[in-house]
C-alpha positions as CSV (number, residue, x, y, z in Angstrom):
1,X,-55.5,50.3,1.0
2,X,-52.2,51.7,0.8
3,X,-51.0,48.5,0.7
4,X,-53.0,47.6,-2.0
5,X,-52.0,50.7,-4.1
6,X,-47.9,49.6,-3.9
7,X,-48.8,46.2,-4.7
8,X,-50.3,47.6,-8.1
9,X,-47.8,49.7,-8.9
10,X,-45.4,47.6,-8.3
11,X,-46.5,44.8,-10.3
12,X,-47.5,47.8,-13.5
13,X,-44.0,48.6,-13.1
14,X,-42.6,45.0,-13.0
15,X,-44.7,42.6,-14.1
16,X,-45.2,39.2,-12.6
17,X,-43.8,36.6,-15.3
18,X,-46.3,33.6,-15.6
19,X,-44.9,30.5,-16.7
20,X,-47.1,30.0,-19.8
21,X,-45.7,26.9,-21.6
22,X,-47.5,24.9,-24.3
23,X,-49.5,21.6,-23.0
24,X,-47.5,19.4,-24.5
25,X,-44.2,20.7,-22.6
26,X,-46.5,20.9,-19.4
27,X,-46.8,17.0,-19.9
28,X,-43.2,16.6,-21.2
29,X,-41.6,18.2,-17.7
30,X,-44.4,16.2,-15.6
31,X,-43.4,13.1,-17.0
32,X,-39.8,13.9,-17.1
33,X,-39.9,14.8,-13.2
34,X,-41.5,11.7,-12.2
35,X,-39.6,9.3,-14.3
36,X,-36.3,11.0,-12.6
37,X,-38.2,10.3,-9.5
38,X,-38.5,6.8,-10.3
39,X,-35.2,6.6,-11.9
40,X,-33.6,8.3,-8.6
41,X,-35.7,5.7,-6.2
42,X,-34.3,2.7,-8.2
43,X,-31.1,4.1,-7.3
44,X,-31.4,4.4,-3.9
45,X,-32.8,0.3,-3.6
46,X,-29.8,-0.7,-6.1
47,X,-27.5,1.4,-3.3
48,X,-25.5,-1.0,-0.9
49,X,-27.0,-0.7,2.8
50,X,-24.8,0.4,5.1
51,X,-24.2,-0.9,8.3
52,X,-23.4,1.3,11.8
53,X,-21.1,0.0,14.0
54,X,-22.2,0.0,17.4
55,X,-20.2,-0.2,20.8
56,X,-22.4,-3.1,22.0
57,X,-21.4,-6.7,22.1
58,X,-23.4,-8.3,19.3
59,X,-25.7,-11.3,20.5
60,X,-24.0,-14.4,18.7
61,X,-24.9,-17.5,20.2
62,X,-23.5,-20.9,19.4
63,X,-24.5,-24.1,20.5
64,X,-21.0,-26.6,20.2
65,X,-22.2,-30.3,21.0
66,X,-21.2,-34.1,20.2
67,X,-23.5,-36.2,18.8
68,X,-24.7,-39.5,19.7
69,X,-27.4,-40.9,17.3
70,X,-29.5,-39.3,14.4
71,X,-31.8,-38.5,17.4
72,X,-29.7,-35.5,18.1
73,X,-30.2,-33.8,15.0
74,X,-34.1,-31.9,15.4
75,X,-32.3,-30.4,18.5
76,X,-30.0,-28.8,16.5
77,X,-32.1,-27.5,13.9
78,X,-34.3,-26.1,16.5
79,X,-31.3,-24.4,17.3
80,X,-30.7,-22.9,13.6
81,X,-34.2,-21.9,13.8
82,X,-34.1,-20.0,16.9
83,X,-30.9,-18.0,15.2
84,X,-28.1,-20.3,17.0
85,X,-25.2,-21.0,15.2
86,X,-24.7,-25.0,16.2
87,X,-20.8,-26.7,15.9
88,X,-21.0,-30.7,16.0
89,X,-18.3,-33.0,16.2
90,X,-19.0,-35.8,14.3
91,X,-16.1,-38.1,16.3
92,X,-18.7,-40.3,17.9
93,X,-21.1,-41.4,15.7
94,X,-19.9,-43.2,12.4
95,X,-19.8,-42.5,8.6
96,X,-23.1,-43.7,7.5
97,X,-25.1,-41.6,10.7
98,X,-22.8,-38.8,10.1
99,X,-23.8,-38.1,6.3
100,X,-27.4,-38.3,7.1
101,X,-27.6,-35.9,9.9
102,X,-24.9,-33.6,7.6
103,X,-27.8,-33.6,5.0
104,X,-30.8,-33.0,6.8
105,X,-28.7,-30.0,8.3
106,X,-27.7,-28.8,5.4
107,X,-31.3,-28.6,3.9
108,X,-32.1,-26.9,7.5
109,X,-29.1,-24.5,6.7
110,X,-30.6,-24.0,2.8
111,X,-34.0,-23.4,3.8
112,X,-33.2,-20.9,6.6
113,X,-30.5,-19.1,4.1
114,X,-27.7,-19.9,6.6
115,X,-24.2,-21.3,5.2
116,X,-22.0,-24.8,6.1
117,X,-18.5,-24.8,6.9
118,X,-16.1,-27.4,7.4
119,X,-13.6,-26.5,10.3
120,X,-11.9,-30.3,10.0
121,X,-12.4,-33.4,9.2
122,X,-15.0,-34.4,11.7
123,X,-16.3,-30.9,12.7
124,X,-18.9,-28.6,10.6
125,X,-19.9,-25.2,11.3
126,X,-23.7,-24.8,10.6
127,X,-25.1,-20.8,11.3
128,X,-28.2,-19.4,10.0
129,X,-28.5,-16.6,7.6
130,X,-26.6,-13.1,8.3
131,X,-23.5,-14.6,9.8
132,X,-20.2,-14.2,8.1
133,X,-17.4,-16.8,8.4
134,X,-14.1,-15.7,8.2
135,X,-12.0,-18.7,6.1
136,X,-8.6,-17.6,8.1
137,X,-9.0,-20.0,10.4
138,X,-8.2,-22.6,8.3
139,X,-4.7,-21.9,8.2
140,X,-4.4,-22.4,11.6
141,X,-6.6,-25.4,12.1
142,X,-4.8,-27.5,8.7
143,X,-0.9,-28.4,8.9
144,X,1.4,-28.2,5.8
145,X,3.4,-30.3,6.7
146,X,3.8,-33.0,8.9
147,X,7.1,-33.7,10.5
148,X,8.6,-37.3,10.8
């Protein structure tokens, strides 16, 4: 009770401010506060994603092969399917075979979201989607110059 009495006192001697706004600015801050909710969550998805480095070897595989005949070529889509990247040299099977399994992997590589490169004249890097290739190498693999 004697609690009771302090509590009354104190709150006759400082009153307890109530927030008392008009409806109309009740609404007002509600809808401000969610629409900077909204605002603060598109923010957030617009955000890059970072990415942690870890100390563990990451779990690239590659597949490198030489084709014989357009038989070859489900095996290697299999391959991009099951997240392997897949080099081919294209030295022993001729022009005509070589640009038909280049387009069906190329459409396998376009479906799956992965990416073609060309690492010379015969050979193509195919990987599926998340893999980064680094054009550098190019400099190495290409001459300037050729001397007589």
């Amino acid at each position: 009770m004697a609690l009771g009495l302090i509590d009354k006192l104190a709150n006759f001697l400082i009153p307890i401010e109530e927030e008392t706004a008009p409806p109309e600015k009740a609404e007002a801050s509600a809808a401000k506060e969610t629409n900077q909710k909204e605002m603060m969550i598109q923010e957030q998805e617009r955000r890059p994603k970072l990415k942690v480095h870890t100390q563990q070897p990451g779990n690239l595989k590659l597949y490198v092969d030489l084709p014989t005949s357009f038989d070859d070529v489900q095996m290697y889509a299999d391959y991009l399917k099951s997240n392997i990247a897949v080099v081919i040299n294209y030295q022993q099977v001729d022009a005509a075979t070589q640009q038909r399994m280049s387009d069906f992997l190329n459409g396998v590589c376009y479906v799956l979201g992965g990416c073609v490169q060309r690492v010379s004249d015969r050979v193509i890097l195919y990987a599926y989607a998340n893999i980064e290739v680094d054009k550098k190498i190019f400099a190495y693999s290409v001459p300037t110059y050729v001397r007589v």
